[in-house]
C-alpha positions as CSV (number, residue, x, y, z in Angstrom):
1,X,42.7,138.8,123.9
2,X,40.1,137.5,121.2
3,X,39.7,134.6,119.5
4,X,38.8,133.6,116.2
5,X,37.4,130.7,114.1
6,X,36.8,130.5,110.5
7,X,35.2,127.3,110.1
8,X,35.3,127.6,105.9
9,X,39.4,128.2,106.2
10,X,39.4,125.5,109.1
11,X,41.6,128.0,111.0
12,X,42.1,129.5,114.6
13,X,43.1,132.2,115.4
14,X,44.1,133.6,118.8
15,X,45.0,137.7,118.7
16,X,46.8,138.0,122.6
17,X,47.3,142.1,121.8
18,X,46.4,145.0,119.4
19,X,50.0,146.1,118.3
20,X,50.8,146.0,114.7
21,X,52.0,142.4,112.9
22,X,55.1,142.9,111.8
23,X,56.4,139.5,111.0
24,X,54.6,135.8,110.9
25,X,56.3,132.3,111.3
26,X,55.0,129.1,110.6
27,X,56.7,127.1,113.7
28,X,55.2,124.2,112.5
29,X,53.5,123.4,109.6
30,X,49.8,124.6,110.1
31,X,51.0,126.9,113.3
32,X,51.9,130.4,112.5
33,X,53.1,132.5,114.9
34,X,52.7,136.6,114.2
35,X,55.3,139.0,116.2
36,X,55.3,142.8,116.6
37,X,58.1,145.4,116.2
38,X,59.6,144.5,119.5
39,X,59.4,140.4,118.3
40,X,57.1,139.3,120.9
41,X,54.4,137.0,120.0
42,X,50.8,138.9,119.2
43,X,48.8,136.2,117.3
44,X,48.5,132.3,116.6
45,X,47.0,130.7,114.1
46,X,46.2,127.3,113.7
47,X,45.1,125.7,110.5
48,X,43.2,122.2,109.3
49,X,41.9,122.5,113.5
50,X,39.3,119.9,112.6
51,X,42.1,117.8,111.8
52,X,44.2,118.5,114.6
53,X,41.2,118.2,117.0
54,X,38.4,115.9,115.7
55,X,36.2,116.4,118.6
56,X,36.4,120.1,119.0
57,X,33.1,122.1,119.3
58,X,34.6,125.3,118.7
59,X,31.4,127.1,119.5
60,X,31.9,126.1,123.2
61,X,35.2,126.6,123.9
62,X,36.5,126.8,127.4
63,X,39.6,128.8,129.7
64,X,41.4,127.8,132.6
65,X,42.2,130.7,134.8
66,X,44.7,129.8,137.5
């Protein structure tokens, strides 16, 4: 899994896999989803994240593993 930020585009990105993008859906505006050949979900995007999330620091972003 990697993860992406383009802070100029304001955008997200989160690539769960390496197989090809077939297809992309924005789900809701500013959340596209991108599926592979077999329709299973292999990137989101998220745009206007500033917006969304004011008091983000992307540059220290954590995970939960459970």
């Amino acid at each position: 899994m990697r993860m992406h930020y383009d802070e100029q585009a304001d955008a997200l990105y989160l690539r769960l896999d390496d197989s090809k993008i077939i297809d992309s859906k924005e789900v809701q505006p500013g959340i596209v989803l991108d599926f592979n050949a077999e329709q299973q979900v292999v990137g989101i995007e998220v745009l206007r994240l500033k917006e969304r999330v004011p008091n983000a620091d992307v540059r220290r972003l954590q995970f939960d593993v459970a």
